[in-house]
Backbone bond lengths (Angstrom), bond angles and torsions (degrees), N, CA, C in turn:
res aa  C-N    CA-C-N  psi(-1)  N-CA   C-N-CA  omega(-1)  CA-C   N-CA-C  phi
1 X - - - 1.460 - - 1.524 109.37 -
2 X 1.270 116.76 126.17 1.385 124.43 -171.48 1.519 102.66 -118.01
3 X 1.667 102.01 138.22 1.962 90.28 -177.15 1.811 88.19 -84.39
4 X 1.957 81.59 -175.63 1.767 80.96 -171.69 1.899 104.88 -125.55
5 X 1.016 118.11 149.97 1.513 129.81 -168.14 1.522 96.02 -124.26
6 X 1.047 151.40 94.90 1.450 149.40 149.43 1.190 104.36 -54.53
7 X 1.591 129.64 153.17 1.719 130.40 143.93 1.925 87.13 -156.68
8 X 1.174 72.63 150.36 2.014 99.93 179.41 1.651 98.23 -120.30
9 X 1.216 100.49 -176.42 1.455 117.56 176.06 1.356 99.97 -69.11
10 X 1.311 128.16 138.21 1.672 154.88 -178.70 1.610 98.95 103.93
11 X 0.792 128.83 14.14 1.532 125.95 174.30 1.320 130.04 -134.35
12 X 1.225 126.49 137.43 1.928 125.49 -176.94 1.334 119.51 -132.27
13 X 1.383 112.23 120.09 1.706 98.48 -179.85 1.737 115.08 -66.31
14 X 1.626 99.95 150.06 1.419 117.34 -177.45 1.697 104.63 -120.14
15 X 1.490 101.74 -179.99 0.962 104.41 153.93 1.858 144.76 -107.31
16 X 0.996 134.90 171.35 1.050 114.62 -175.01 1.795 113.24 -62.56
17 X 1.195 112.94 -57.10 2.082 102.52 146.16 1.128 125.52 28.02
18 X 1.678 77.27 -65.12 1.861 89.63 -145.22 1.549 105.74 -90.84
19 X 1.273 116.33 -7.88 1.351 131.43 -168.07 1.956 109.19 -73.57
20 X 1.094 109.34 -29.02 1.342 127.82 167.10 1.576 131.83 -69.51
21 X 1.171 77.15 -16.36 2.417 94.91 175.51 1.076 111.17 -112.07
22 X 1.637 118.01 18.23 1.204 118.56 -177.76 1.901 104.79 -81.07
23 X 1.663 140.19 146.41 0.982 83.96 154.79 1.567 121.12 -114.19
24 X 1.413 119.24 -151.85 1.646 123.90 -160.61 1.863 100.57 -117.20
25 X 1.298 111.13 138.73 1.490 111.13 169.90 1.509 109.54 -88.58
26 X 1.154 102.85 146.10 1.650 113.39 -162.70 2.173 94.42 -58.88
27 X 1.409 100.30 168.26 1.582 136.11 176.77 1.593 99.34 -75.21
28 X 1.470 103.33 125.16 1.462 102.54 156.68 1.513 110.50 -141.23
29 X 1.190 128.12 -163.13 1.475 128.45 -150.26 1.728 117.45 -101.20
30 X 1.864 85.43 0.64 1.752 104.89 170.61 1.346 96.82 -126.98
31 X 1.131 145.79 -29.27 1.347 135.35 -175.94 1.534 125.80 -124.07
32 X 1.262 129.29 131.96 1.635 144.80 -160.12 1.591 112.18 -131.40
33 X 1.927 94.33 84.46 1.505 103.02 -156.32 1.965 86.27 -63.84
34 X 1.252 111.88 156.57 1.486 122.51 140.89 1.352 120.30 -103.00
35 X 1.367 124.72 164.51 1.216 116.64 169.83 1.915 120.18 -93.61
36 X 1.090 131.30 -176.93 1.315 124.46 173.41 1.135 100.37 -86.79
37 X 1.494 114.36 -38.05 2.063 113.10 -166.74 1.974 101.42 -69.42
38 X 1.428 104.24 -40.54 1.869 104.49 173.56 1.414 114.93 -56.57
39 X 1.335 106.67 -46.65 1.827 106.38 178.31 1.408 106.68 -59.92
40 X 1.304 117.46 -46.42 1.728 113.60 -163.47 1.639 92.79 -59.07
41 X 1.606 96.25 -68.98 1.693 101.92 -172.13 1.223 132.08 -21.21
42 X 1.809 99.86 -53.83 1.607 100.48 163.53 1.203 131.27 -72.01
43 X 0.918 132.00 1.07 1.281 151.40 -165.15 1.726 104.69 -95.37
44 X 1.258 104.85 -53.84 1.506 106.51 174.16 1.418 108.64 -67.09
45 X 1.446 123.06 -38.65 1.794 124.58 -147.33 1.732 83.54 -80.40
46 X 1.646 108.08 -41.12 2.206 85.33 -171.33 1.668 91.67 -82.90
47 X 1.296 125.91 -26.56 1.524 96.28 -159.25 1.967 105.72 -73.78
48 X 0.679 141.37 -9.55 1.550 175.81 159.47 1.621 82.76 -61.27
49 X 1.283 117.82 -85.70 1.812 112.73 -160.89 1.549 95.93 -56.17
50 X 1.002 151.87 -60.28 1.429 164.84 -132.98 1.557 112.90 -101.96
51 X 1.126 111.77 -40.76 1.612 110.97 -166.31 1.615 87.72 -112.99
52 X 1.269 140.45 -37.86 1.414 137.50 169.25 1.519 112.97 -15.22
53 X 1.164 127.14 -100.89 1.216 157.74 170.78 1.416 103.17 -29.20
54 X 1.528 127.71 -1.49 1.579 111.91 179.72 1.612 91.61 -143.35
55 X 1.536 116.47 37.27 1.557 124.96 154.53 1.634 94.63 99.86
56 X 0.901 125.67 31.77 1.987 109.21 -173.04 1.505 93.39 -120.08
57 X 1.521 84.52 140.16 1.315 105.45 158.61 1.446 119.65 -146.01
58 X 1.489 103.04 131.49 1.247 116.79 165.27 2.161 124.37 -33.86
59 X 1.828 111.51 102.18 1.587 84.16 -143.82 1.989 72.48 -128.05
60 X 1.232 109.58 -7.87 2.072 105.53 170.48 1.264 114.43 -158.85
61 X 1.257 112.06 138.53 1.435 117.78 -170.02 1.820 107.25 -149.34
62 X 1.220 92.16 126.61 2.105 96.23 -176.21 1.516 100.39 -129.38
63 X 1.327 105.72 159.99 1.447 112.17 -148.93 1.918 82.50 -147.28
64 X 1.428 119.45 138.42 1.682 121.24 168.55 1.411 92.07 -158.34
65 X 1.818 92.03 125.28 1.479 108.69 173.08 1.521 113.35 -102.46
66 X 0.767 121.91 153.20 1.498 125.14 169.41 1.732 114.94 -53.71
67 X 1.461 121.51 164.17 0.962 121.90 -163.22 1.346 116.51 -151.04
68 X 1.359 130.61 119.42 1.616 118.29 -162.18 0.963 144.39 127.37
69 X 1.658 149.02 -69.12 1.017 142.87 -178.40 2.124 93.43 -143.79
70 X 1.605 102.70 -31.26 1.034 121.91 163.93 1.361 134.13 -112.88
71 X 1.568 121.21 41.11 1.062 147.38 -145.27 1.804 100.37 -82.94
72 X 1.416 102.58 100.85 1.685 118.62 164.57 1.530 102.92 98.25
73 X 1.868 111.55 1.03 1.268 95.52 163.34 1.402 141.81 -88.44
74 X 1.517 105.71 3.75 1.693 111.17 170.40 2.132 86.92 -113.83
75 X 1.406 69.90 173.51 1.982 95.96 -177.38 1.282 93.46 -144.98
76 X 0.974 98.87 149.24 2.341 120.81 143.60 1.524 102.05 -150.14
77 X 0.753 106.82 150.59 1.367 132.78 154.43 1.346 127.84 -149.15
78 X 1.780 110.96 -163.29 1.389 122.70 -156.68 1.783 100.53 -178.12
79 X 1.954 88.97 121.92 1.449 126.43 -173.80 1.324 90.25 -97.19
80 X 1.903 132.28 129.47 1.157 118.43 143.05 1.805 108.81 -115.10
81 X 1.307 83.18 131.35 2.048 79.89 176.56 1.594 95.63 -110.88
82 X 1.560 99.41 170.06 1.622 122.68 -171.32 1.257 113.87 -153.31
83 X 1.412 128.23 125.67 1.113 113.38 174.44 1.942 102.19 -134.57
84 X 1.252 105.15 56.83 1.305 110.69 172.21 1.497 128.90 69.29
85 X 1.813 96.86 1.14 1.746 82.53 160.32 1.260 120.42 -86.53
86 X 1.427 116.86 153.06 1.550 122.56 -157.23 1.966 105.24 -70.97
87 X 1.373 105.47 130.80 1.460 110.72 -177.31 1.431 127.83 65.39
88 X 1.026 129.95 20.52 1.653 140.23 -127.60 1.782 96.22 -150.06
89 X 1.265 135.68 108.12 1.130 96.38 153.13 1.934 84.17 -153.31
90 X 1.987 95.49 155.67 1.902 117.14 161.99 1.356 136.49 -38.03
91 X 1.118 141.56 95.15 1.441 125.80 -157.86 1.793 86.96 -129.46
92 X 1.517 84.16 141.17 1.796 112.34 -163.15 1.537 89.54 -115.03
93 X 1.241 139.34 107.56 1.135 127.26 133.25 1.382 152.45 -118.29
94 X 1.419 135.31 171.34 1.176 117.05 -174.21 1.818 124.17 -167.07
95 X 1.103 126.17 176.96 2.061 102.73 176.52 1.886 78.98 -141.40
96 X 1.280 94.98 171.46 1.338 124.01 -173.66 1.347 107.42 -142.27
97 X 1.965 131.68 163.22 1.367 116.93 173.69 1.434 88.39 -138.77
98 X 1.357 132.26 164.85 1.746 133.81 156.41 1.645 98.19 -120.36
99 X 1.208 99.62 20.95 2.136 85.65 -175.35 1.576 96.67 -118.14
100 X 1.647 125.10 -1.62 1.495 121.42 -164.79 1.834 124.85 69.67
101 X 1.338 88.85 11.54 1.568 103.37 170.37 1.976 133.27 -80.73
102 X 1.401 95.55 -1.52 1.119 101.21 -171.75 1.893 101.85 -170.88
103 X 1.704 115.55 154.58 1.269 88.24 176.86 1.369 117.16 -99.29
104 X 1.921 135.79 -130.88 0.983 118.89 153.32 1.401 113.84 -116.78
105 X 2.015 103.42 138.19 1.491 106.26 179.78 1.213 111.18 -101.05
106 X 1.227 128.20 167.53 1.816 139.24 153.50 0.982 114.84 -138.90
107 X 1.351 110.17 127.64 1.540 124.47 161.85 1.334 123.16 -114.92
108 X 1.312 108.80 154.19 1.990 103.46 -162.30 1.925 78.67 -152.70
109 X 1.365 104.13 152.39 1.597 116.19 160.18 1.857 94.06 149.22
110 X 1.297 113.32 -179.56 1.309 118.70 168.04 1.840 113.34 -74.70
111 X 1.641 92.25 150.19 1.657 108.47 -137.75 2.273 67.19 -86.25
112 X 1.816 84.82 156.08 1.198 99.90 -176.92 1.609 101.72 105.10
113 X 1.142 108.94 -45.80 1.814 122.09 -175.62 1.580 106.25 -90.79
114 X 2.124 113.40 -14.70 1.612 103.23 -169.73 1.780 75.97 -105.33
115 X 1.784 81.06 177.49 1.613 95.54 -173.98 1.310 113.68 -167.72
116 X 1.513 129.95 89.34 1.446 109.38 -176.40 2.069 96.00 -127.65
117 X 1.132 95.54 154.82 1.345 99.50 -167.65 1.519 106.85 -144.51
118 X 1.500 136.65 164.70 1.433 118.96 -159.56 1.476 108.07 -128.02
119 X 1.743 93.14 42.41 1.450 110.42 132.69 1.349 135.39 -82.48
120 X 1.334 111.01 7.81 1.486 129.60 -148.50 1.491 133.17 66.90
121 X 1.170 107.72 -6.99 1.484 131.26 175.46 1.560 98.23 -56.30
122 X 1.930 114.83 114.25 1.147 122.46 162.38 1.588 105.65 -113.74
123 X 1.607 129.76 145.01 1.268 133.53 156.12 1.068 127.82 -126.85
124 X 1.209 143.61 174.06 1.272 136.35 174.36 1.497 117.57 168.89
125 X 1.524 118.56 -168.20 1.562 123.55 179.90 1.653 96.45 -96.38
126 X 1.261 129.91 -41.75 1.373 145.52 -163.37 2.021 93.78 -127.43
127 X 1.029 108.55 121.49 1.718 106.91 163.41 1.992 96.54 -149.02
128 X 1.574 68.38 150.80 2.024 71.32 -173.59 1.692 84.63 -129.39
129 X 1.052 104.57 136.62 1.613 105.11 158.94 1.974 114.57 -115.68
130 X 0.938 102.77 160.15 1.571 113.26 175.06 1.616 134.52 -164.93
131 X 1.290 103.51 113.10 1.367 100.92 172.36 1.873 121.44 -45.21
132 X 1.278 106.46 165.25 1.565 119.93 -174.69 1.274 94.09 -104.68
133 X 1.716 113.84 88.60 1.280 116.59 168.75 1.666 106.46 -159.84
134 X 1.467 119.84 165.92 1.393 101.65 -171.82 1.866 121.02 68.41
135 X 1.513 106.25 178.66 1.218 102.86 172.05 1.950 120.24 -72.48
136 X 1.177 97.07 76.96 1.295 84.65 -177.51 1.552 127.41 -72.07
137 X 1.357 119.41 6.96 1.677 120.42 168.94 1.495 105.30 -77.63
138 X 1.475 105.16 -38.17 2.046 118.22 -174.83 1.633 78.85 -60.94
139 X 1.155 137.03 -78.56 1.499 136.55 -141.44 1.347 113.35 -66.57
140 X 1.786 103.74 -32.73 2.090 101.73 -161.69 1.937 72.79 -76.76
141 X 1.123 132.26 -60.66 1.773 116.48 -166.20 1.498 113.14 -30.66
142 X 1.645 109.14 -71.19 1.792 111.12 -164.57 1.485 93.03 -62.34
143 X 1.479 124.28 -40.78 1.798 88.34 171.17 1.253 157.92 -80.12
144 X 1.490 100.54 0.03 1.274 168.50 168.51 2.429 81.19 -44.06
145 X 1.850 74.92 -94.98 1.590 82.38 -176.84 1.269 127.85 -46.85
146 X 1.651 102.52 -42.66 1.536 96.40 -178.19 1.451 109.88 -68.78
147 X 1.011 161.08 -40.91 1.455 164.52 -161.26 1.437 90.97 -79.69
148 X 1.037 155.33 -51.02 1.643 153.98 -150.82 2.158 97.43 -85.25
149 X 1.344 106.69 -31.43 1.371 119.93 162.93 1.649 122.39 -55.27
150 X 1.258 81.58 -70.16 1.653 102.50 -159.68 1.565 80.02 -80.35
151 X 1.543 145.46 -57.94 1.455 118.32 177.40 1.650 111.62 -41.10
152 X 0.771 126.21 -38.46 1.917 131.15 -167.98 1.646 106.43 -73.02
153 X 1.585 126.27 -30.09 1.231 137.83 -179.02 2.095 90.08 -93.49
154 X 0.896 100.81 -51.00 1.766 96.18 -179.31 2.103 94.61 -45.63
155 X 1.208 103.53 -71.51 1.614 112.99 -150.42 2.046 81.20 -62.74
156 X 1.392 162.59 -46.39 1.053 122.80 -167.76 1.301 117.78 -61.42
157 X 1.422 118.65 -20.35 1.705 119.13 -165.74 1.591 90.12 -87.00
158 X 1.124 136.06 -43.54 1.784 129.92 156.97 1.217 102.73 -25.67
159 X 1.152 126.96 -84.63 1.970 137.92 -159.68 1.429 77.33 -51.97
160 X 1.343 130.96 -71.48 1.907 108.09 -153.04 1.191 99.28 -56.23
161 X 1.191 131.94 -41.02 1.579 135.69 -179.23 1.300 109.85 -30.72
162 X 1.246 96.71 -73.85 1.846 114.72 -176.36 1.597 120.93 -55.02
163 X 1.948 122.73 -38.73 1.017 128.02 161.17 1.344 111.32 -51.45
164 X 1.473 127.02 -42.13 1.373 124.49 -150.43 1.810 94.71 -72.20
165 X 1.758 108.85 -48.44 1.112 123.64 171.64 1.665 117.62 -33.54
166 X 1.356 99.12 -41.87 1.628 102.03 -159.98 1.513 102.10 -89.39
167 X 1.618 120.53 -16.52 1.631 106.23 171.11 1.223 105.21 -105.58
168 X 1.387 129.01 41.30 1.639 137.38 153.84 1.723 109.88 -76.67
169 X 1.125 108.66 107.99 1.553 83.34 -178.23 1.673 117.45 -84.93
170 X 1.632 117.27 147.85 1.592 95.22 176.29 1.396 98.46 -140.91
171 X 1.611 114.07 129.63 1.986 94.79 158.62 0.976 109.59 -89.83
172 X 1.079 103.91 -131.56 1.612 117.41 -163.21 1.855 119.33 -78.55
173 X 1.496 88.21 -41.09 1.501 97.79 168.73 1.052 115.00 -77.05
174 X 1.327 129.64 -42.30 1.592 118.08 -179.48 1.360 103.78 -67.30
175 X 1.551 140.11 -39.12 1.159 123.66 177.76 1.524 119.07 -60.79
176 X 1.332 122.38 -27.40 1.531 120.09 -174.02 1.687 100.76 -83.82
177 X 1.536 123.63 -18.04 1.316 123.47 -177.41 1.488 94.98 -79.53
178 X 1.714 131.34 -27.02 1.613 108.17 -150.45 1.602 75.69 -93.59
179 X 0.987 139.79 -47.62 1.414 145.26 -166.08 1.443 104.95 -48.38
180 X 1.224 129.33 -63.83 1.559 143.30 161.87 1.644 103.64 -22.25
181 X 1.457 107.41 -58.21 1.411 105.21 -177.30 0.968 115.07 -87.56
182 X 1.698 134.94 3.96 1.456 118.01 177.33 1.786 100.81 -90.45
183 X 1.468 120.30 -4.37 0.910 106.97 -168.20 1.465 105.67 -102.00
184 X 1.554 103.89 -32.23 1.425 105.34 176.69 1.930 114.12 -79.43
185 X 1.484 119.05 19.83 1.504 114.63 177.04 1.893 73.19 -122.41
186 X 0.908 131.39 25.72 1.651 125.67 169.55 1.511 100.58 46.10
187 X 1.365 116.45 37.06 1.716 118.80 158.38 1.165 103.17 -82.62
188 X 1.385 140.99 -26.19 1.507 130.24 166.74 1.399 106.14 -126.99
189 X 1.530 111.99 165.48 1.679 110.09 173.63 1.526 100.20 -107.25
190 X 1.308 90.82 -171.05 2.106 97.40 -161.87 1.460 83.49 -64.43
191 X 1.189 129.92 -63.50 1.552 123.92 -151.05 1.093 123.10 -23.29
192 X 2.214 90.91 -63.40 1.640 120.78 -165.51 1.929 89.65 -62.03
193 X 1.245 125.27 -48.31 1.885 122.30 -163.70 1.452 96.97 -63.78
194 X 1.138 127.81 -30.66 1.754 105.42 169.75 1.244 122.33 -72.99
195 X 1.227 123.43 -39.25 1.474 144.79 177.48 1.273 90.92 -52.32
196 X 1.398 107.67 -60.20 1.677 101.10 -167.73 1.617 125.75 -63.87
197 X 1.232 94.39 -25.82 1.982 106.92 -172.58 1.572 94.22 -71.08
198 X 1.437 120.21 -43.67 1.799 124.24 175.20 1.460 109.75 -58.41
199 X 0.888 115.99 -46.57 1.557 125.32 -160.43 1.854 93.08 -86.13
200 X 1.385 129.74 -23.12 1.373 134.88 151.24 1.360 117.58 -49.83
201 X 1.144 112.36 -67.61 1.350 126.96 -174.10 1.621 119.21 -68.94
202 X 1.163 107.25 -28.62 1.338 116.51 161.16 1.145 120.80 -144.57
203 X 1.655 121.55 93.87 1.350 144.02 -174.95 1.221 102.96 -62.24
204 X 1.705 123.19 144.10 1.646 116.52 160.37 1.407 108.24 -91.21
205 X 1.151 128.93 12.64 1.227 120.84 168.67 1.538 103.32 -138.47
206 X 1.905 107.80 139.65 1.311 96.74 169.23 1.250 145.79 -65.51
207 X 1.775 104.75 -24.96 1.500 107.34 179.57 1.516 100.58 -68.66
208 X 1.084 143.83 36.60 1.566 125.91 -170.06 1.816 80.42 -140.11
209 X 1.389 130.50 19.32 1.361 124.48 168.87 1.186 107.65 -88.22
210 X 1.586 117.26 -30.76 1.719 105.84 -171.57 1.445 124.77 -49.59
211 X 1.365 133.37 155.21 1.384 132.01 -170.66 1.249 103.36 -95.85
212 X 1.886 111.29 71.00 1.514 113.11 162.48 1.478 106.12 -126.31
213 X 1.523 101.04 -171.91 1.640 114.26 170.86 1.629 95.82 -64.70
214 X 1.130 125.27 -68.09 1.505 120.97 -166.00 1.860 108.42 -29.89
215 X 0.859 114.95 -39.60 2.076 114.90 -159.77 1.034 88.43 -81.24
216 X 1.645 124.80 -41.93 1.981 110.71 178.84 1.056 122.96 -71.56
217 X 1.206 121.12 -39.12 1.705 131.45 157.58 1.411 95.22 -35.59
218 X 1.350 114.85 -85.86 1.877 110.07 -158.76 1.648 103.08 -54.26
219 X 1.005 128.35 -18.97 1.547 136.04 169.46 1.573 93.50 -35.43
220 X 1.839 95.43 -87.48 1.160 108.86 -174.72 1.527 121.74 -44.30
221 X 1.402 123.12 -29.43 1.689 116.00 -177.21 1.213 105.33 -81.33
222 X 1.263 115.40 -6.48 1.952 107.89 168.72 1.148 101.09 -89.70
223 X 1.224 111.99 -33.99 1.845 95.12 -173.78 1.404 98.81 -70.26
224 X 1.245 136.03 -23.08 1.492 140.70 -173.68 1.776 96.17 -54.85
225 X 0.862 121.79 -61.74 1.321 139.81 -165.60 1.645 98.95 -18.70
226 X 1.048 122.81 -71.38 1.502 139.84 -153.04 1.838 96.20 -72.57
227 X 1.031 99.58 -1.09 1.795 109.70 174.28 1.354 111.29 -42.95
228 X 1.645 127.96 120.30 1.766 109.49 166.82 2.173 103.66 -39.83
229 X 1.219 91.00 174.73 1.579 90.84 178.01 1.488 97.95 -106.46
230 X 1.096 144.68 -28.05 1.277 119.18 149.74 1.331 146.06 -53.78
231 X 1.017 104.31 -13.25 1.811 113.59 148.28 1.750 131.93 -117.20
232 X 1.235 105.70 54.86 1.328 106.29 -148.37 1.582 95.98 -89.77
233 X 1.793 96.59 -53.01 1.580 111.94 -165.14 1.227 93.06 -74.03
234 X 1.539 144.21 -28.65 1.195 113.44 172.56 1.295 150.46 -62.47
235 X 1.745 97.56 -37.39 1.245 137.03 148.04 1.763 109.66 -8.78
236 X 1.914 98.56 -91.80 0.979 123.50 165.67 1.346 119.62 -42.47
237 X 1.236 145.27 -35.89 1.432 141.96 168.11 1.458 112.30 -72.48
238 X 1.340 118.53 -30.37 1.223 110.47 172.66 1.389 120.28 -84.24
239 X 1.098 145.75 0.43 1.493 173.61 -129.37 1.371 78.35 -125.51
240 X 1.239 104.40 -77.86 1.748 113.27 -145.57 1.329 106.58 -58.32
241 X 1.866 105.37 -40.11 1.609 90.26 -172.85 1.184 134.49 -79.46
242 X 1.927 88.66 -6.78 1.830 91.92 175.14 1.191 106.37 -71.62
243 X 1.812 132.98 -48.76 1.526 130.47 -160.48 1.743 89.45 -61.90
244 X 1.243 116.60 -50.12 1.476 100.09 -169.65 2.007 124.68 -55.79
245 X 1.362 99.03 -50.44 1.454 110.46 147.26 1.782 115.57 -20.50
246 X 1.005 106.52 -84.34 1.325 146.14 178.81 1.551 99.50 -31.40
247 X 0.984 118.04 -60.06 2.028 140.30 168.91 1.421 95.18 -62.07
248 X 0.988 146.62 -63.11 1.441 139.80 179.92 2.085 101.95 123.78
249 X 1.752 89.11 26.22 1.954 79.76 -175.18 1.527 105.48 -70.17
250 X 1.429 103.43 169.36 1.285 100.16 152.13 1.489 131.61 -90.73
251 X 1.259 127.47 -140.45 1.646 124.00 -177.32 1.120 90.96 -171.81
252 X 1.800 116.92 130.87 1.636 124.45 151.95 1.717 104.97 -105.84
253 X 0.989 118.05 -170.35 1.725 123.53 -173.99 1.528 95.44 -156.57
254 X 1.510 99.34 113.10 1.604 96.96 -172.85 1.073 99.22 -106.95
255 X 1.575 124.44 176.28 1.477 115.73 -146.69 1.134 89.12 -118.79
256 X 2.033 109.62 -174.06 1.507 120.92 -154.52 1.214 91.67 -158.70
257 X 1.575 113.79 168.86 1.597 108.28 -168.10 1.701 75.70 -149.12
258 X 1.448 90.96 142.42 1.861 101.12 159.63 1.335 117.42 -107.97
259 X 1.703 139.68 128.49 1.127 150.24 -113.59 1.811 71.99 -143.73
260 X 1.586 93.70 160.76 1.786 112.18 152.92 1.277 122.43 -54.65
261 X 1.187 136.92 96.76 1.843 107.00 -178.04 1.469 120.10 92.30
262 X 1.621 111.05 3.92 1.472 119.96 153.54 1.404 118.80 -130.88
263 X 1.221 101.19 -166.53 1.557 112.76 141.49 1.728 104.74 -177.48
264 X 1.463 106.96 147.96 1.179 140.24 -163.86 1.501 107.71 -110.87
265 X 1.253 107.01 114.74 1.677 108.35 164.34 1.749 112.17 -112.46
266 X 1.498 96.53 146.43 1.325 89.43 -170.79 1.996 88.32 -134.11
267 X 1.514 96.14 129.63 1.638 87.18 172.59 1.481 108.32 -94.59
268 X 1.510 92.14 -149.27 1.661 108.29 -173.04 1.235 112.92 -101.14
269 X 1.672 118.63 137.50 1.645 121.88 179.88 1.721 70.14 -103.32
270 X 1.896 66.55 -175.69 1.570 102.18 -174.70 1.755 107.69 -125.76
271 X 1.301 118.94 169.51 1.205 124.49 -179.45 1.730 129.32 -163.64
């Protein structure tokens, strides 16, 4: 599972560096510029405090500034952490603006499921959005933490996910039967089920040869790939809930609170 970074024409990747020479438009009594280099920063110092200590490490990170007439005043990027489960890895993303063109988003969940692109298009399992108003250094931190949490409680019910996946056994027929039905419960379209039967039959990776649910699944998230990006995360969510379906998991729906000046989505783990 790979997270995803979109950029189109008006945008160029940077480095994190460069994010610091940007400069900032002054504070007024409706608006509380942040910078892009403060968001990233914090961003590393809790995901580092939080995901540290339970095997993560910070292992990809992309950075796209705007380009043009407003050149370096929007951002997005993309955090991938890893902490050694096989094929699997955390993707943090998010965009920022200093011109008042946009507000600030975050997205946190397993990469493949995040999605920010510099259309402004943010997705994810967890996304917080927020206007530039108030103390927004007090606010980007506590949400900061809570998302670096609740991503870390999201990604163990993933790993059981994926174990449960990997002692499914499937050959050949059961894989062309679960595939058959992901397309006929419209969890995939014809395109993605050919893509996927190729990308079956000839895995780019070897661990994805074993004869389980897990190698058809990642089948299917490559064929996902070629997804417009406006339907990507749905795509992918609907995927998941059929194989999970499909496995016999269950599903809880944990809850979400709407704040002054945000809002918080929280999807569905598994169990």
């Amino acid at each position: 599972m790979v997270a995803n970074l979109w950029n189109h024409k008006g945008s160029a990747e940077a480095a994190f560096a460069d994010l610091e020479t940007l400069p900032l438009v002054e504070r007024t009594a409706t608006y509380s510029p942040l910078s892009h280099h403060e968001f990233i920063y914090n961003a590393h110092n809790v995901g580092d405090e939080i995901l540290g200590p339970h095997g993560f490490s910070l292992t990809s990170e992309k950075y796209l500034l705007s380009t043009g007439a407003n050149s370096g005043a929007r951002m997005f990027f993309m955090l991938g952490y890893k902490n050694g489960a096989e094929g699997m890895e955390m993707a943090v993303a998010g965009r920022n603006s200093t011109d008042k063109s946009m507000s600030i988003a975050l997205s946190m969940g397993s990469a493949g499921r995040v999605i920010v692109c510099d259309n402004m298009m943010v997705s994810g399992e967890i996304v917080i959005f927020r206007r530039h108003t108030g103390d927004i250094f007090k606010y980007l931190k506590e949400k900061l933490v809570l998302g670096f949490h609740e991503a870390r409680g999201q990604w163990r019910d993933l790993v059981a996910d994926v174990s449960r996946l990997k002692e499914v056994t499937m050959d050949e027929r059961d894989a062309h039967h679960f595939l058959v039905e992901a397309g006929r419960n419209k969890a995939i379209t014809q395109p993605a089920f050919f893509e996927a039967l190729k990308q079956y039959h000839e895995p780019q990776h070897e661990e994805f040869r074993e004869p389980n649910m897990w190698s058809v699944y990642n089948a299917v998230t490559e064929a996902l790939k070629a997804t417009p990006i406006q339907a990507t995360l749905e795509r992918h969510k609907a995927f998941h809930d059929f194989a999970r379906d499909f496995a016999g998991h269950k599903k809880v729906v944990s809850t979400f609170e709407v704040e002054d000046g945000e809002n918080i989505q929280r999807d569905e783990a598994t169990i």
